[in-house]
N, C-alpha and C positions, 0 to 999 in steps of 0.2 A: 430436373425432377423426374422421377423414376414413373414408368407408367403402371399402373395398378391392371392387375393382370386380372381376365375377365372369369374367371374360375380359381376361388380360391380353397383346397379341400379343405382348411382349418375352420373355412368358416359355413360351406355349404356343403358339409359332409353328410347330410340326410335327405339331399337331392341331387345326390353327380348326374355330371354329363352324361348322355346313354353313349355307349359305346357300338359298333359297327353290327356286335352282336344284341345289342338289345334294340336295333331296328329292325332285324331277322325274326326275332320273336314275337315282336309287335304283332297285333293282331287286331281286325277293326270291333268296333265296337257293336255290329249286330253281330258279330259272333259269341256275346256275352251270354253268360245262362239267364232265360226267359227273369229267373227272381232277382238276381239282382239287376238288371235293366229295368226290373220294374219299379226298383228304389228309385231310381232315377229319372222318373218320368213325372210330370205335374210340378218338377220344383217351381217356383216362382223366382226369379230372378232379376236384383234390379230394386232400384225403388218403388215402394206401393203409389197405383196411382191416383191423381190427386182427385178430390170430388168438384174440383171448381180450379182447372188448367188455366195455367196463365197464357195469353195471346201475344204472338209476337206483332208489335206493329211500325208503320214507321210513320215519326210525328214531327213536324219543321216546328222547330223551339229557333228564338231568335238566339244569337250568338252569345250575347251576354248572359240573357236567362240561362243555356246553356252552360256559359263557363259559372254562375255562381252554383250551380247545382253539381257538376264534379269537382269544384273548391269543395265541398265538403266532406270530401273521401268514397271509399268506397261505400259499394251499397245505396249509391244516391237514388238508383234507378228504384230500388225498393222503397227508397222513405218516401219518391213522389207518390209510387202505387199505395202506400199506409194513408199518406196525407190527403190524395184525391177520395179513397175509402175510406175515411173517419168524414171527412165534410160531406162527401155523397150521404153516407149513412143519418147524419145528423139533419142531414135540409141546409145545409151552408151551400150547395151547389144544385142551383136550378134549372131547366133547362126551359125552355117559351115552348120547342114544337119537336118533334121527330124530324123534321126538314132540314136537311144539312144548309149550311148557309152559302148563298151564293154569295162570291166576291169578286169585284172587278178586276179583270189583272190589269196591271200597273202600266 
């Protein structure tokens, strides 16, 4: 099989390669004129952020709960977060104290 070549002009003819000469004339970018630098400043960039970030953490789930929860494809990690938030919200999940629980190790 023939290798597909990394530059092809039929198909990226509205952005070629620079040439030896158009790294000569480069020139940096606080040499730009004051107004149009100033287009370019304030963009935002990037997804907006969210008003309630999700936390990364880490949680021992036993092996089988585990595997039935990525049996169900992707996105699992999201339906527990829906499912934990619909029963929090409703009062299906209660909690006794703010006291983490102590437990004996084994």
């Amino acid at each position: 099989m023939p290798r597909k070549p990394k530059f092809d002009p039929d198909v990226d003819d509205d952005n070629p390669e620079w040439t030896a000469e158009d790294f000569t004339r480069a020139r940096p970018v606080s040499e730009m004129p004051a107004d149009v630098l100033a287009q370019f400043r304030n963009t935002k960039v990037g997804r907006p952020r969210s008003e309630n970030p999700k936390v990364p953490v880490k949680l021992r789930l036993d092996g089988d709960v585990l595997a039935a929860l990525r049996a169900t494809g992707p996105g699992w990690q999201t339906r527990i977060n829906d499912l934990l938030k619909s029963r929090i919200s409703r009062g299906k999940v209660k909690f006794d104290s703010a006291e983490p629980v102590k437990r004996k190790r084994a």
